[in-house]
C-alpha positions in Angstrom: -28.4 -109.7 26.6 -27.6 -106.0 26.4 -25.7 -104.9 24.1 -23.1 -102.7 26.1 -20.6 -100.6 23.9 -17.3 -100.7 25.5 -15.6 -98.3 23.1 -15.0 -94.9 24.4 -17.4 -92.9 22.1 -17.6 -90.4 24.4 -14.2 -89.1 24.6 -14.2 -89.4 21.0 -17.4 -87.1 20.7 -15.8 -85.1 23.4 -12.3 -85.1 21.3 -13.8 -84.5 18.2 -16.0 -81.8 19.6 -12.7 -80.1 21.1 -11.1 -80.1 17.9 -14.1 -78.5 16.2 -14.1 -76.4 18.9 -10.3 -75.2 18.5 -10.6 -75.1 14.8 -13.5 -72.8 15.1 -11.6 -70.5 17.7 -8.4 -70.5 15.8 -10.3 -69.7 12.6 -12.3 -66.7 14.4 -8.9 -65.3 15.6 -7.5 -65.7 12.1 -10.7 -64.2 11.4 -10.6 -61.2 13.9 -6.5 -60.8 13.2 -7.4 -60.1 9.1 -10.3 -57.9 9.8 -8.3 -55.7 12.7 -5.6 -55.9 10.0 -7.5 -54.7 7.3 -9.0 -51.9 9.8 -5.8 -50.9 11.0 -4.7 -50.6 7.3 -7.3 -48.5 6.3 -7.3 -45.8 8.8 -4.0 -46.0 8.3 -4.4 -45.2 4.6 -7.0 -42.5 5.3 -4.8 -41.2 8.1 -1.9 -40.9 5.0 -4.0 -39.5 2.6 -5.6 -36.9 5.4 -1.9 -36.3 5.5 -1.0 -35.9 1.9 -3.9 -33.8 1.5 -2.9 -31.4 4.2 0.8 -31.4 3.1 -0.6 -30.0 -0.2 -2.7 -27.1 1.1 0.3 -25.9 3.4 2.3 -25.6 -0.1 -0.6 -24.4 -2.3 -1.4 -21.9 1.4 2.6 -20.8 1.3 2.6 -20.3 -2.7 -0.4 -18.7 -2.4 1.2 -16.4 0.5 4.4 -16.0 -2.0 2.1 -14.5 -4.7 0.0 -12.0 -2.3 2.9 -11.0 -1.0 4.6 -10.5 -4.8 1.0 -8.9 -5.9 1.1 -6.1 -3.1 4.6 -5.3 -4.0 3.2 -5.1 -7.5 0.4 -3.0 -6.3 3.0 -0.3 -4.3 5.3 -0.2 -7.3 1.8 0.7 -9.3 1.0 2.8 -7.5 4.5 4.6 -6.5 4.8 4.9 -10.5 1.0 6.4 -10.8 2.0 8.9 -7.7 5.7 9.7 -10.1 3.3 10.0 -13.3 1.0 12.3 -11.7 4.0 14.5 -10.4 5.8 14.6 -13.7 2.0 15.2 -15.3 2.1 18.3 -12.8 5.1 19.6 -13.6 4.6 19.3 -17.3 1.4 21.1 -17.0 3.1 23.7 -14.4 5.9 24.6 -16.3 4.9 27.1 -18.7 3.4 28.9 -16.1 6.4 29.5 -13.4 7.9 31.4 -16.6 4.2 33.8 -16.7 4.7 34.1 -12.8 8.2 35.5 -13.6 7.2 37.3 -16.9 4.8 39.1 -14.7 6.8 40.0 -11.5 8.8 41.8 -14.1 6.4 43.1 -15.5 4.4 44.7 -12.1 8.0 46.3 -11.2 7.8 49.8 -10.9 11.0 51.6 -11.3 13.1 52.6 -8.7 12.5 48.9 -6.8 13.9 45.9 -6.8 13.3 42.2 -5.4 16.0 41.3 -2.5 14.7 37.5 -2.1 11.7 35.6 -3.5 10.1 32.7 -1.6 7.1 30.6 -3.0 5.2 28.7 -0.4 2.2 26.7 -2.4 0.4 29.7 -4.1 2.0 32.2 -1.9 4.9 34.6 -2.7 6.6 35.8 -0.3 8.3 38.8 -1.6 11.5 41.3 0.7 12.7 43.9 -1.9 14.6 47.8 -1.6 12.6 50.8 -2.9 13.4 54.3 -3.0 10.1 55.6 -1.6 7.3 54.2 -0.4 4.8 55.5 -3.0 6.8 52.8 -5.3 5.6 50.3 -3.1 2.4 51.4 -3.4 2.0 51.5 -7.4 3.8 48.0 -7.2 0.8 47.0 -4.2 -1.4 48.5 -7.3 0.1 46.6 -9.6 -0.4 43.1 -8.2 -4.0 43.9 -7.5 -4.6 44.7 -11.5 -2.6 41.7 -12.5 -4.3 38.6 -13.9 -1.7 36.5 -11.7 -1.5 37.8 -8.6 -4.4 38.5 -5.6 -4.1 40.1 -2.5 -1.1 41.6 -2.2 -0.5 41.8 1.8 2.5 44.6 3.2 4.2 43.1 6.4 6.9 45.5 7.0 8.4 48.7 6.0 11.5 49.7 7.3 15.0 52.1 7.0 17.4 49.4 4.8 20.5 49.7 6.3 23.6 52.1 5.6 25.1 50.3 2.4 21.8 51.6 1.1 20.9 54.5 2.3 18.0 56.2 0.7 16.0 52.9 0.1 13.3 51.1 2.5 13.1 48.0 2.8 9.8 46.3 2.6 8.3 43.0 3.2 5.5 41.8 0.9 3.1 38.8 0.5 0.8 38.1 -2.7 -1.1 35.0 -3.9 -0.5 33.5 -6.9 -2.9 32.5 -9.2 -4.0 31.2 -13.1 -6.0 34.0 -15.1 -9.2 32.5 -16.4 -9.0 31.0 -20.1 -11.4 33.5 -22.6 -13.6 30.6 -23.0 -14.6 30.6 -19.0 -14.9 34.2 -18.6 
């Protein structure tokens, strides 16, 4: 006779097959859920140290900024300081010779004149004085033109003074100043 298995070994199979099944599923998901996980926790680690990194730039960008900013302030004060040194340099060097310029308009005054006002515009002086003839103004045009300070004397105006000073003219004179050559450059 034939041997006929009544046991139900093919739910079984079919059972045990489902349950391999599910076990392999759930362990896939567990699976896909750690990986995704770890993923997600990596970008979001790169995305925070992408972050930190950037954080750090805009302070080393704004220091940075700070000590530009401090370096041309540096840089104007330098320079302000050279523009003051250079002035007082000037002046120092200038001094003795404002006293010559004087020394000498004393010295080119002819008698019988004098100086009313004295303007000096960069190497221009611009001279309105009283004389009591006009050949005095002439020996004092003479003078400035034999002077080692002065060039080009320049007459703008000869007139009548007015009647405090009757007598006088009054004239209006222009001269350049300038430095005399050293011996050595002559």
């Amino acid at each position: 006779m034939a041997r006929i298995n009544l046991r139900p070994w093919r739910e079984e199979l079919r059972a045990e097959k489902q349950k391999e099944f599910i076990f392999m599923v759930v362990g896939a998901v567990i699976i896909a859920a750690a990986l995704a996980f770890s993923w997600k926790s990596y970008v979001d680690g790169s995305i925070d140290y992408q972050n930190a990194r950037n954080a750090y730039i805009q302070r080393a960008t704004v220091q940075l900024d700070l000590q530009i900013k401090e370096i041309e302030d540096l840089r104007r004060q330098r320079d302000e300081l050279v523009a003051r040194m250079r002035v007082i340099q000037d002046l120092q060097g200038k001094r003795p010779i404002i006293v010559r310029v004087f020394d000498e308009l004393v010295r080119t005054l002819p008698d019988g004149l004098f100086y009313t006002d004295l303007k000096k515009t960069g190497d221009r002086l611009d001279i309105v004085g009283m004389a009591e003839s006009n050949s005095r103004i002439s020996a004092l045009m003479r003078r400035f033109d034999q002077s080692e300070w002065f060039d080009g004397p320049n007459l703008t105006n000869v007139s009548a003074a007015d009647s405090r000073r009757a007598g006088y003219s009054e004239f209006n004179l222009s001269v350049q100043q300038r430095s005399p050559a050293a011996e050595g450059e002559q």
